[in-house]
Residue, then its C-alpha position, 0 to 999 in steps of 0.5 A: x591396527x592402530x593406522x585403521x583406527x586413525x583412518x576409520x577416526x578420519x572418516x567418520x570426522x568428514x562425514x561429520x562435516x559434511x552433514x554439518x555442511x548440508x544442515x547449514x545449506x538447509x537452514x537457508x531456506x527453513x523457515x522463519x524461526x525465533x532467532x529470525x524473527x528476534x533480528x527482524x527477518x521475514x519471509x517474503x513470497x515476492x523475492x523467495x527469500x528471509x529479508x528485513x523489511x524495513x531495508x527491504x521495503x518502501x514504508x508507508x504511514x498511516x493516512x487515517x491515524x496520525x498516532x499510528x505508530x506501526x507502517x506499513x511495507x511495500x515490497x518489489x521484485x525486480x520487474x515489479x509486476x507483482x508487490x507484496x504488501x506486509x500490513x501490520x493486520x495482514x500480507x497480501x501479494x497484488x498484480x501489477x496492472x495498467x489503466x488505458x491512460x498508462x499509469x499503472x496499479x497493483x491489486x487483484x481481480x476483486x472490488x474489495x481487495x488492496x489496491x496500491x498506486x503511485x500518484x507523483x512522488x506519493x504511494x498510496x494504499x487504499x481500499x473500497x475507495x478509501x486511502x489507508x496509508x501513504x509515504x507521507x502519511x497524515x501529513x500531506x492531508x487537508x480535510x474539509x466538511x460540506x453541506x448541499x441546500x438540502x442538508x446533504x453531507x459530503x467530507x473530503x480529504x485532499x491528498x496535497x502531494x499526491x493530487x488525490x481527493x477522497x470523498x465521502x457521499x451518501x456512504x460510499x468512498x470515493x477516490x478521486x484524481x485531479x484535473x486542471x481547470x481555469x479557476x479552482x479544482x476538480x477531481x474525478x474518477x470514472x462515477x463522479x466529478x467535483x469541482x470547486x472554488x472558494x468555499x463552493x463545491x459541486x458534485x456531479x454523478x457522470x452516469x446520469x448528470x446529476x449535481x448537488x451544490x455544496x459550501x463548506x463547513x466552518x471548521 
């Protein structure tokens, strides 16, 4: 009698250790719980699995608030034909896209979505034509205020490190990629074009062919 209570003891001891063995096995996948978030772990669509970000990730500053103090992660698979986009407002996964000049983008199939690209050896955010954040942040931004003969206004800010303007006319956003000319700069994208030296700037509408003369601004 004794030896079938050592053995029932012993069975009943395994079967223990086994539903033990499973519960650890499912809390891999469980999901994120207040221990994990105390250790700065997440889920993440993009690689199935909890990870830390800020290991994980390419942080990115934000480009319109010098006093930010919350980045922004960009997160990649291992083909990098997707990347999961953790904001401090919001995630977003995008699709990685390539334009006919071959380099390549990631966003969705919506005017308003996220849209992250790297222009030399600067990521960069935007939305609308607006850049949000970027690897370096404010630091790499020149600003400068424009005025045309008519009292038009045109703000832009150059992007030094990334070869990015964005300017602002009538309104609407508009992110530009630099060009080389002989003398001064210019900018583009496929709506508008600007081209400047010294303190002139002309902006120039590529669907019609309409250009408004600028000078800037004493700051």
């Amino acid at each position: 009698m004794k030896n079938n209570y050592l053995i029932l003891a012993a069975s009943l001891l395994l079967i223990s250790c086994g539903n033990k063995q499973v519960k650890n096995s499912d809390n891999e996948n469980a999901p994120i719980g207040g221990s994990d978030a105390a250790m700065g772990y997440t889920y993440s669509k993009v690689l199935d699995k909890k990870i830390r970000i800020f290991e994980e990730g390419v942080r990115l500053l934000s480009a319109v608030d010098p006093q930010a103090t919350m980045a922004a992660f960009a997160v990649f698979p291992s083909d990098s034909s997707k990347v999961e986009l953790f904001l401090p407002e919001e995630t977003v996964v995008l699709e990685k896209r390539v334009r006919p000049d071959g380099t390549s983008v990631w966003n969705v199939e919506d005017d308003d979505t996220y849209m992250l690209e790297k222009c030399y050896d600067e990521w960069l955010v935007s939305r609308r034509g607006k850049v949000l954040y970027a690897s370096t942040g404010c630091e790499n931004i020149q600003q400068a205020e424009f005025v045309g003969d008519k009292g038009e206004k045109l703000s832009a800010t150059f992007f030094t490190q990334a070869g990015v303007a964005q300017i602002q006319y009538d309104g609407v956003d508009y992110m530009l990629r630099q060009y080389i000319t002989a003398s001064g700069y210019g900018y583009k994208n496929s709506f508008v074009d600007i081209r400047g030296k010294g303190q002139e700037l002309i902006l120039t509408f590529l669907g019609d062919g309409k250009s408004i003369a600028f000078v800037e601004k004493n700051m």
